[in-house]
Residue frames as a rotation matrix with the C-alpha (Angstrom) as fourth column:
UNK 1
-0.237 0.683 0.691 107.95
-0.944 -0.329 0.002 105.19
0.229 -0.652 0.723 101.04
UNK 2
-0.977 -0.171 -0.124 107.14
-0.179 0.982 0.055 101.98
0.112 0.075 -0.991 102.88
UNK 3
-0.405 0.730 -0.551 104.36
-0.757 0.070 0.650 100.18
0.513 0.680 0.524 101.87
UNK 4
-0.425 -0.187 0.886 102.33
-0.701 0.687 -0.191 97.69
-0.573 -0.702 -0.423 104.03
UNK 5
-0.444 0.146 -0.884 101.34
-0.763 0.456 0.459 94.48
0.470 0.878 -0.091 102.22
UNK 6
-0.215 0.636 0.741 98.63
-0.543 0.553 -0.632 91.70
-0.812 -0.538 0.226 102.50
UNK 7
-0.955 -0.162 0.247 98.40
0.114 0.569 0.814 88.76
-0.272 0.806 -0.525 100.37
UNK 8
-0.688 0.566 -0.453 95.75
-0.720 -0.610 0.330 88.67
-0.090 0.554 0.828 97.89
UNK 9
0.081 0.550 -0.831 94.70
-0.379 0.788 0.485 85.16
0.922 0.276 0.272 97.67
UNK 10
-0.347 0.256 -0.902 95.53
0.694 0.717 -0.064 83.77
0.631 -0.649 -0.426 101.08
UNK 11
0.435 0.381 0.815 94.23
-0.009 -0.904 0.428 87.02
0.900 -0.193 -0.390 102.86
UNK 12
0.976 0.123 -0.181 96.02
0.171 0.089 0.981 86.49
0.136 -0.988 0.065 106.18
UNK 13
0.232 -0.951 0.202 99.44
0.971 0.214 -0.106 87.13
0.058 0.221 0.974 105.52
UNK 14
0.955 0.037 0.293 100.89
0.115 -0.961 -0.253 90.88
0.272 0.276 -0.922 106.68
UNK 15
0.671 -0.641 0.372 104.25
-0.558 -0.107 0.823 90.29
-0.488 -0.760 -0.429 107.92
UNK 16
-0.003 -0.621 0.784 106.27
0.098 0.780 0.618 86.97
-0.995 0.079 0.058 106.09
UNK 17
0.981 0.127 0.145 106.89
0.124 0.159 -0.979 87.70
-0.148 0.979 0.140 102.04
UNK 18
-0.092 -0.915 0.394 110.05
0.817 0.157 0.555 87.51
-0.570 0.373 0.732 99.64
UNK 19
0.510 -0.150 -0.847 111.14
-0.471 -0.873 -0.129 90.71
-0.720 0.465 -0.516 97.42
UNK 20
0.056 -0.506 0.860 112.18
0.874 0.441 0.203 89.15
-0.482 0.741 0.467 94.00
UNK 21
0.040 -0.296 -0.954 114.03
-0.322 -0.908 0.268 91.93
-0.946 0.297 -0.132 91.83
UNK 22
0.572 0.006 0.820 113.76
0.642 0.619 -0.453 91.31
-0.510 0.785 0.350 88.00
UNK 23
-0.186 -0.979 -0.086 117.22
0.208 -0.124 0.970 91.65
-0.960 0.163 0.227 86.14
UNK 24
0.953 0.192 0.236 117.54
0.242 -0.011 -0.970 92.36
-0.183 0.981 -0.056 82.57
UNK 25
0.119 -0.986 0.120 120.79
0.052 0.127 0.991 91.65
-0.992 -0.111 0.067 80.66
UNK 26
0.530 0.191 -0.826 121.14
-0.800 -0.212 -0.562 92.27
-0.282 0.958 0.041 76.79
UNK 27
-0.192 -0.544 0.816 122.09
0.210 0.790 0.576 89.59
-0.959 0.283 -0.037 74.41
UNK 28
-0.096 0.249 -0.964 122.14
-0.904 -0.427 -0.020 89.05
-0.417 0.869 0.266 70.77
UNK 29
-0.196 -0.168 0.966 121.44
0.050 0.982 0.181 85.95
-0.979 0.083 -0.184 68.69
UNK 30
-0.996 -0.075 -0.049 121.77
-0.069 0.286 0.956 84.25
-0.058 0.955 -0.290 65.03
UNK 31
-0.208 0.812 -0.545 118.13
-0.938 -0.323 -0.124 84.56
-0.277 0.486 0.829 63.40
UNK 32
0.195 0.398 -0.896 118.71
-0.750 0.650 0.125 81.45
0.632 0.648 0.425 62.07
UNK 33
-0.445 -0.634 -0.633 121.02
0.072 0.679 -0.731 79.15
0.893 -0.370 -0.256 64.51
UNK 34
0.797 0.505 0.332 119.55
-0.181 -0.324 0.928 81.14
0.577 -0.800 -0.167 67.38
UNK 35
-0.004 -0.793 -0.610 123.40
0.953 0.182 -0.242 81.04
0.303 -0.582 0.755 68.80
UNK 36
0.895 0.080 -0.439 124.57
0.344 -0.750 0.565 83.78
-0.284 -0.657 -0.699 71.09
UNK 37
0.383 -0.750 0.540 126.33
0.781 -0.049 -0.623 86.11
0.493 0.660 0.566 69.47
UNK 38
-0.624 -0.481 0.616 126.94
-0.065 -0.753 -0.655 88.62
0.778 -0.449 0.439 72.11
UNK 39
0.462 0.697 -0.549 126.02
0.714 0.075 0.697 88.87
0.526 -0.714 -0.462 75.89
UNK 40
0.487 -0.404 0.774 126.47
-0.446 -0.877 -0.177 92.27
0.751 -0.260 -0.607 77.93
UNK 41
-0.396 -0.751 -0.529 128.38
0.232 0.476 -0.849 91.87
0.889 -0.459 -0.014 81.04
UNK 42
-1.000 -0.003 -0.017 126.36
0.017 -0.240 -0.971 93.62
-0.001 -0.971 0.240 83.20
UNK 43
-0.529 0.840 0.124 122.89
0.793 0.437 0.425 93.34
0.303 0.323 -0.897 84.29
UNK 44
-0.908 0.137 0.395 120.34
-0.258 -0.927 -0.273 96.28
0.329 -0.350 0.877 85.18
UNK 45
-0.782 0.619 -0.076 117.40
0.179 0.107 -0.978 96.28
-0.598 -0.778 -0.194 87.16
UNK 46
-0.522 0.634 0.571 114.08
0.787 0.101 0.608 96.50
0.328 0.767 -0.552 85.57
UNK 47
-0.803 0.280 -0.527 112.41
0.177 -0.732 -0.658 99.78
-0.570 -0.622 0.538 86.35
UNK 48
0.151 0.984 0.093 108.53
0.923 -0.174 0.344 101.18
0.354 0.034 -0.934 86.34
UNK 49
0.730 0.569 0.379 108.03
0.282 -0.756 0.591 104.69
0.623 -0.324 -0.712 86.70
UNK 50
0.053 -0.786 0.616 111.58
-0.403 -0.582 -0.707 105.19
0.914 -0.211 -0.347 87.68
UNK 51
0.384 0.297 0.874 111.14
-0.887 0.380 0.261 102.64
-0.254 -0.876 0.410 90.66
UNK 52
-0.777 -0.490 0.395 112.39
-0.550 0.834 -0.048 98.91
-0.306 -0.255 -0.917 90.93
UNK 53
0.094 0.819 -0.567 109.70
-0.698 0.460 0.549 96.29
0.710 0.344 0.615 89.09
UNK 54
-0.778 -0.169 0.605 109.16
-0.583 0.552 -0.596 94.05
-0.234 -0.816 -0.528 91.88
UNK 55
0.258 0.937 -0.236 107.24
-0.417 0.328 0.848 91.00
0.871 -0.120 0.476 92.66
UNK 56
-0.214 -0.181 0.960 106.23
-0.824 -0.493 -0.277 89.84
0.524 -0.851 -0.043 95.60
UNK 57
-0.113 0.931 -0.346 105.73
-0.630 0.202 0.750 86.25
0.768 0.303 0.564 97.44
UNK 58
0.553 0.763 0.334 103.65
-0.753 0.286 0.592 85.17
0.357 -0.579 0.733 99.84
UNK 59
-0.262 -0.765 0.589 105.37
-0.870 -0.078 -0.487 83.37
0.418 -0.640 -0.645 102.38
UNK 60
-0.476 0.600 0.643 102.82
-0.498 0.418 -0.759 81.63
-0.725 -0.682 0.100 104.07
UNK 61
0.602 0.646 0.469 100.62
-0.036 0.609 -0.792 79.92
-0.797 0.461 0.390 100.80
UNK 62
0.055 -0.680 0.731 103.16
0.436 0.675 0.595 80.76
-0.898 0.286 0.334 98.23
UNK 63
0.703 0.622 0.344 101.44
0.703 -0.535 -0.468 83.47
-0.107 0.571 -0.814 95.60
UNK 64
-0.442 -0.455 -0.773 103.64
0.323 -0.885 0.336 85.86
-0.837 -0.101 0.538 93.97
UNK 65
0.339 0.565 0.752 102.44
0.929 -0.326 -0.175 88.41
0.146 0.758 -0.636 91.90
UNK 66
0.307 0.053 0.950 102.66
0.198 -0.980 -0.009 92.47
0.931 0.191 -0.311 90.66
UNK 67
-0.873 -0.386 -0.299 103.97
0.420 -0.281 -0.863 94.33
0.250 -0.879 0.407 94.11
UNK 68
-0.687 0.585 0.431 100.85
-0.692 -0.708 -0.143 96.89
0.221 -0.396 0.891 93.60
UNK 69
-0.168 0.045 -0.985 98.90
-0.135 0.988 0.069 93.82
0.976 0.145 -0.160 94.34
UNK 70
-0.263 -0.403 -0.877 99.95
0.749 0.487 -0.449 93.07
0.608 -0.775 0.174 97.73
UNK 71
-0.931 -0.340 -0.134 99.87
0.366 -0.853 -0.371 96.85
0.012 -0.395 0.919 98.38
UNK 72
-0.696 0.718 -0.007 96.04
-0.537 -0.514 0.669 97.32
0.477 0.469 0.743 97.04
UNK 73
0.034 0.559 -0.829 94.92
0.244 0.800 0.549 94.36
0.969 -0.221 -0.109 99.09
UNK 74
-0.559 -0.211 -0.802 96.68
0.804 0.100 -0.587 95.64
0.204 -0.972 0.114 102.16
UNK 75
-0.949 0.309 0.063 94.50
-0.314 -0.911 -0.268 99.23
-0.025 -0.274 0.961 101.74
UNK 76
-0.263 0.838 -0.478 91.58
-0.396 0.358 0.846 97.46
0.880 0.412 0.238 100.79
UNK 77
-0.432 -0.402 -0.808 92.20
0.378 0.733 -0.566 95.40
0.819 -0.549 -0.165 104.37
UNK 78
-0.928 -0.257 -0.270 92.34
0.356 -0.404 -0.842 98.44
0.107 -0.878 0.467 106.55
UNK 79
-0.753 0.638 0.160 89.02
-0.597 -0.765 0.241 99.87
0.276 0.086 0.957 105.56
């Protein structure tokens, strides 16, 4: 469902933001050395509630933060 967004801190922003996706990639390491003893090959998305974990930022001042955020400021906005 699309979602409209409004920055939180610079309040004027509805239109200009980045979508950052956060990756996650197992690894293992030595306890003691802290060498890498194994790294997966592939990487997977980070998921919330069966959804993509996004953050979100601000184009225009630079603020990134949580997606619901952006999304709680832009309902707050309309009212």
């Amino acid at each position: 469902m699309a979602e409209r967004y409004l920055c939180p801190i610079c309040r004027s922003n509805r239109s200009s933001f980045e979508v950052i996706f956060k990756l996650s990639r197992e690894i293992r390491k030595d306890p003691d050395t802290g060498e890498e003893l194994f790294q997966a090959d592939a990487m997977s998305v980070v998921l919330r509630n069966d959804r993509p974990e996004l953050d979100i930022r601000c184009l225009q001042c630079g603020y990134t933060g949580y997606e619901g955020l952006f999304v709680k400021a832009a309902k707050q906005g309309a009212s």
